[in-house]
N, C-alpha and C positions, 0 to 999 in steps of 0.2 A: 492891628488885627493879630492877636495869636498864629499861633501855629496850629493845624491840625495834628492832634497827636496817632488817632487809629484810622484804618483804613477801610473800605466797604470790601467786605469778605475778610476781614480779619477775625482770625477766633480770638475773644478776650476773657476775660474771669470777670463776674459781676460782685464786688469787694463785699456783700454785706452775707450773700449766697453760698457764696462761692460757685456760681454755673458757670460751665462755659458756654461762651453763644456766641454766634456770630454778628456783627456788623452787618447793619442792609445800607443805612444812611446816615452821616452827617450832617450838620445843619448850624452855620457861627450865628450865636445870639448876641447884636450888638450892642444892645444896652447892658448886656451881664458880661460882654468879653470873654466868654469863651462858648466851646464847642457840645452843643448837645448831639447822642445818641442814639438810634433805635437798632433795635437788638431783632434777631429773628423769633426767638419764642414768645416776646414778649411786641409787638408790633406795635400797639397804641400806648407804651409806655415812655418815656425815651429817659437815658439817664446824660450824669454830664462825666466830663473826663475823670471826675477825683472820686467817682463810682466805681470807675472800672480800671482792669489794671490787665496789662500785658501777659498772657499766657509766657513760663518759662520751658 
């Protein structure tokens, strides 16, 4: 199993947007090996880690 990279309440940057949003939930997808996301503006969307990127 991966590592979880973000946190639930973490603010991140959504890579294609550039928004910031926050983190509600994580979720490991273990056929694909890694970590999906859902975001608070965007609730029914969810993205995966190489979406999003750490706020500096």
């Amino acid at each position: 199993m991966s590592q979880n990279i973000f946190t639930s309440g973490e603010i991140v940057i959504i890579r294609v947007s550039n928004e910031l949003v926050t983190i509600l939930k994580s979720h490991y997808v273990k056929n694909m090996k890694r970590y999906s996301y859902t975001v608070d503006k965007y609730p029914s969307t969810f993205y995966f880690e190489e979406e999003l990127m750490k706020q500096e």
